[in-house]
C-alpha positions in Angstrom: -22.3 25.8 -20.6 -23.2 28.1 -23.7 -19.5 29.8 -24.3 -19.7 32.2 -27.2 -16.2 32.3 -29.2 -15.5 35.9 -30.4 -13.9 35.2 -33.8 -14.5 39.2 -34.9 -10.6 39.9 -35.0 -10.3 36.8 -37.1 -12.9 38.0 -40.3 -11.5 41.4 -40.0 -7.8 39.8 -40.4 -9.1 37.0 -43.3 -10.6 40.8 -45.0 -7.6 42.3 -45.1 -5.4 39.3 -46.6 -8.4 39.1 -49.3 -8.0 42.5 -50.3 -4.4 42.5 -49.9 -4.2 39.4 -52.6 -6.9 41.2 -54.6 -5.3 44.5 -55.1 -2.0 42.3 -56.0 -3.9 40.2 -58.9 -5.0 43.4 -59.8 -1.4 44.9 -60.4 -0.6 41.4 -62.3 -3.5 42.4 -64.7 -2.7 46.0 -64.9 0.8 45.3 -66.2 -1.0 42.7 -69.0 -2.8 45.8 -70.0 -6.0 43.9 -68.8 -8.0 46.8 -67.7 -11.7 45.7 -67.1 -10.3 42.7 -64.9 -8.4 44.7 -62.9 -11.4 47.4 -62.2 -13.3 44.5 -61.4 -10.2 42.8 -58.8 -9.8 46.3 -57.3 -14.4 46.5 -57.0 -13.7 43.0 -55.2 -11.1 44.1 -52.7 -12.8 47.3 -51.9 -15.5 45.5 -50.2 -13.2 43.2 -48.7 -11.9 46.2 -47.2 -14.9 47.8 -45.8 -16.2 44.4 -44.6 -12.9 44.2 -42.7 -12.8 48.1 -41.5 -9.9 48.9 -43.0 -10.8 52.4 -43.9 -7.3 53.1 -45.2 -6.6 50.2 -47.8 -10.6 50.9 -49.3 -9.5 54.6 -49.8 -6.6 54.0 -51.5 -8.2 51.3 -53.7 -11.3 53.3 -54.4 -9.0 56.1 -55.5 -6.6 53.0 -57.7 -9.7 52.1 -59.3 -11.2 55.8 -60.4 -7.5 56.8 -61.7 -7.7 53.5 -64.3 -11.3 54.1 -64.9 -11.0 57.9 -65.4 -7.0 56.8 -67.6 -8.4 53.9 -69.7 -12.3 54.0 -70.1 -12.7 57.9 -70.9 -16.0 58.5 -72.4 -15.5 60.3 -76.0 
């Protein structure tokens, strides 16, 4: 008997916790004025985002990440 196990829902939920503790770490660096680790925390939970399909939580931390970029690494 070859029984596949569908464990889909479980990467997509194991995604979203990533991100979720990504995007915190990121605040915790943000506050340290630690701005290049946080743009590279936020990079890492965006693609834990779109692995998992959360279409939401990647906008919002696509649009995090181009406010500090745009705020704290402005090109003179």
């Amino acid at each position: 008997m070859d029984k596949k196990i569908d464990t889909s829902k479980d990467f997509m939920a194991f995604y979203k916790k990533k991100g979720d503790y990504l995007v915190e770490l990121s605040e915790n660096h943000f506050k340290n004025k630690e701005y290049k680790k946080t743009l590279e925390l936020l990079n890492q939970a965006y693609s834990m985002y779109t692995k998992g399909k959360c279409t939401e939580e990647a906008e919002n931390t696509k649009l995090k990440f181009q406010e500090i970029k745009q705020t704290y690494f402005k090109k003179e």
